[in-house]
Structures are given as structure tokens and as C-alpha cells.
C-alpha positions as CSV (number, residue, x, y, z in Angstrom):
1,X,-0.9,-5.3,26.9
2,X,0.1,-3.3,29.6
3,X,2.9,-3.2,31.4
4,X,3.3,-4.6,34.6
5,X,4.8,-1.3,36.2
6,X,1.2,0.3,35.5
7,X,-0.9,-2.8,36.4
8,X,0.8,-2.3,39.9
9,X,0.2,1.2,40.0
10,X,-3.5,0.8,39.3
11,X,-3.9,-2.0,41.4
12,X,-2.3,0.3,44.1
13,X,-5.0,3.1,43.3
14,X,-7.5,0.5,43.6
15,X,-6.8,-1.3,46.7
16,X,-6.7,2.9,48.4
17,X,-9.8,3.5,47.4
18,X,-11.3,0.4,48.5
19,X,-9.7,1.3,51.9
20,X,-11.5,4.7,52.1
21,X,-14.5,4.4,54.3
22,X,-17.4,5.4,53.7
23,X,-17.3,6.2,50.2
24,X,-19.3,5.9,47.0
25,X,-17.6,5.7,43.8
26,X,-19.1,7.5,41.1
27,X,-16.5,7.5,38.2
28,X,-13.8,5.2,38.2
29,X,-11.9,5.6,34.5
30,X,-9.0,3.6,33.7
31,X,-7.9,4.4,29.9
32,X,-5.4,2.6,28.7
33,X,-3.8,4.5,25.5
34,X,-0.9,3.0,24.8
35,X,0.6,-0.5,27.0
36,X,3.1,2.5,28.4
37,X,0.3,4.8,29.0
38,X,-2.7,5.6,31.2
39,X,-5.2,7.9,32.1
40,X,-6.7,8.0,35.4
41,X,-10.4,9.5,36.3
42,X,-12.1,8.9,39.7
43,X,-14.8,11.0,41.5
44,X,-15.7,9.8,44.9
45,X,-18.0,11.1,47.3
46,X,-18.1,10.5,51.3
47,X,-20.8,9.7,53.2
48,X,-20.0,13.9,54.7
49,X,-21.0,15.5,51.0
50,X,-17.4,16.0,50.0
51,X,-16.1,15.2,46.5
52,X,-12.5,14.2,45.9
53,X,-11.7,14.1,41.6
54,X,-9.0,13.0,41.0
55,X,-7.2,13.1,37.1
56,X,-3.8,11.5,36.2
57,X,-1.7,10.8,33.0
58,X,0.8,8.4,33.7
59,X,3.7,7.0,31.5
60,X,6.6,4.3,32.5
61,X,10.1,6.4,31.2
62,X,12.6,4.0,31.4
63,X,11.6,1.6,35.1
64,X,10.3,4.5,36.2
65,X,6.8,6.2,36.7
66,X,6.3,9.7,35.4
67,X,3.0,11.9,36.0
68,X,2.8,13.7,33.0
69,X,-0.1,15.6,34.8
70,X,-1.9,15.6,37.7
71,X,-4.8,17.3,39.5
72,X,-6.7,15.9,43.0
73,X,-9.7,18.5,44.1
74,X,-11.6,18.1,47.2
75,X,-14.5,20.4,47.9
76,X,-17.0,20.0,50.8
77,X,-20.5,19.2,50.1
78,X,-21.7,22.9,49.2
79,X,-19.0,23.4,46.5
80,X,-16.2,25.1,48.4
81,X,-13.0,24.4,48.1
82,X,-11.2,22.2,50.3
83,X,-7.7,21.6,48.6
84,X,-6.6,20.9,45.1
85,X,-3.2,19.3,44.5
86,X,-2.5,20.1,40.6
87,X,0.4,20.9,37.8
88,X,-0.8,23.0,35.9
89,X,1.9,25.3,34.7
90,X,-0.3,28.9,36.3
91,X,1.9,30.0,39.1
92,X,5.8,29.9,37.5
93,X,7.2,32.2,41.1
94,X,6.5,29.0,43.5
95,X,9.6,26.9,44.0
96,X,7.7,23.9,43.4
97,X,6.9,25.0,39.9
98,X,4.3,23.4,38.4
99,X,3.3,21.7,41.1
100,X,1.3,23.3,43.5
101,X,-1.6,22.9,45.9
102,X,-5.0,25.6,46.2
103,X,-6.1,26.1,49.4
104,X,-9.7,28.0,49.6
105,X,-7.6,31.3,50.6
106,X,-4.0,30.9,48.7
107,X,-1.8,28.7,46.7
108,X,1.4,27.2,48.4
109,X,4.4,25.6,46.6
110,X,4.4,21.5,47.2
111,X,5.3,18.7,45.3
112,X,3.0,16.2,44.1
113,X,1.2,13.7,46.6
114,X,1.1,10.2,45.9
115,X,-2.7,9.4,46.0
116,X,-3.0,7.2,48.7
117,X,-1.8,10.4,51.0
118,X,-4.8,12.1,49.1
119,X,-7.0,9.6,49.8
120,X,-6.3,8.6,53.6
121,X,-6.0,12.7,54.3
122,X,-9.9,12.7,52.7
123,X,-10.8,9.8,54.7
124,X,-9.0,11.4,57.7
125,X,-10.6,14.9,57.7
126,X,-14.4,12.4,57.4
127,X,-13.0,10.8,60.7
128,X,-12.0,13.9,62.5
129,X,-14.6,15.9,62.3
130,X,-17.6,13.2,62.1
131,X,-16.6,12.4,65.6
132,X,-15.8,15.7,67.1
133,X,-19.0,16.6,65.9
134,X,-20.7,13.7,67.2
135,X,-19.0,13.6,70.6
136,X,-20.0,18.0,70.8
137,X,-23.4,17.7,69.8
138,X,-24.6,14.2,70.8
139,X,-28.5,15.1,71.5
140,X,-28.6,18.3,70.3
141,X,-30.5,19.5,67.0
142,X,-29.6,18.4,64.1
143,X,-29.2,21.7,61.7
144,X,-26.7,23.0,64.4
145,X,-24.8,19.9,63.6
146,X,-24.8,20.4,60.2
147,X,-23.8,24.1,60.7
148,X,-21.3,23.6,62.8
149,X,-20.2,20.7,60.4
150,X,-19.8,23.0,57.7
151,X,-17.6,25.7,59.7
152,X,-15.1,23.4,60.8
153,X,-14.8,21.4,57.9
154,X,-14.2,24.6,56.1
155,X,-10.9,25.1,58.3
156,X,-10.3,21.2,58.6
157,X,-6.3,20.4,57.7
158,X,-5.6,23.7,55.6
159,X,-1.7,22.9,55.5
């Protein structure tokens, strides 16, 4: 069985996603390995084309939880990079060693996010720029939308 600590963090995780608007889940993963142990998999994709993966392995040390490893990716809809938030143990210089986060033109030192900041961010950057982009092109053509969708996006909240 697992323990209660973890049942509260997924039911956290779930109750975030379920907030994001509009989204489609295509992968939601919870593997259980041990009752002290989980693995966490989602791939969602917004109504905008952009994919948000995110991969956890969480343990309970003690009370506490620890992410033994992390990674949360966003790209926009034709692949690029958005931001990735991950701990992988590839940039040992940055004060926030291993944790880091990829920007599409450099890496910065930061410590983890919890995922509901991941998640709202996402659902924030969908907001921002769906209605800017709206309210800018309301009656115009609809592949300048889309291109001028893209360009911003590609600079949308790259701090």
C-alpha cells in the first residue's frame, strides 16, 4: 500500500492538471514501485500545439518528500524548445548544481519547481498570448495569426 505522504502528492498532481485549461492528456503514468516509491509520467498537450512532459521519481525519506530526479519540458507546437526544468548532473559550474533549467538559448542555475508552478506557468503562457493574439488580429487572416503566434510564443516568459 502506499503511503499516505505519496497518495497526497499525487492527488495534488492530479487536481493541477485537472485545473489546466484547455488541455488533453495523452500519458498519465503513475508507477508505484515500492509503497515508498513512485514514478511519475504525464504528456499533456494544449489546445496552442505545445507539449509539457513531465518525469518524476519520488521517494518519502523520513516525513519528507525527496525527488530523486526530475525533468519538466515544454516545447511549442513545431518542436522548439520552450523551457525544460531538469536534474540531470550535465552542467556541475551552476550554483544550483544539478538542478537547472534549458531555455531555447542558454541554461540558467534554479532550483526545482514544484509542478503546479509548471503547470499554471504553461497554462499562463496559453492565456497570454491566445488573447493578445486574438485582441491584435481579431478579423485579420488567419496564417498571420498563426505566424505571429509562433514568434511570440517563441519569446513568451524566457526567465
Amino acid at each position: 500500500m502506499l503511503h499516505e505522504a505519496l497518495v497526497s502528492y499525487l492527488a495534488a498532481v492530479e487536481v493541477a492538471v485537472l485545473r489546466c485549461d484547455p488541455v488533453y492528456v495523452e500519458r498519465y503514468v503513475e508507477e508505484i514501485l515500492t509503497p515508498e516509491r513512485v514514478n511519475l509520467r504525464l504528456r499533456l498537450r494544449f489546445d496552442h500545439g505545445y507539449l509539457l512532459e513531465i518525469h518524476e521519481a519520488v521517494i518519502l525519506s523520513g516525513h519528507d518528500l525527496m525527488h530523486l530526479d526530475y525533468r519538466y519540458h515544454c516545447q511549442d507546437e513545431r518542436n522548439r524548445l520552450v523551457f525544460r526544468y531538469d536534474s540531470t548532473p550535465h552542467f556541475p559550474d551552476l550554483a544550483s548544481f544539478p538542478y537547472h533549467k534549458h531555455l531555447p538559448d542558454t541554461v540558467i542555475a534554479t532550483d526545482r519547481p514544484e509542478i503546479e508552478a509548471v503547470l499554471q506557468k504553461e497554462s499562463l503562457i496559453y492565456r497570454h498570448w491566445a488573447q493578445r493574439i486574438d485582441a491584435f488580429f481579431k478579423g485579420s487572416f488567419p496564417d498571420k495569426r498563426e505566424a505571429m503566434g509562433a514568434q511570440m510564443a517563441s519569446n513568451a516568459f524566457c526567465t
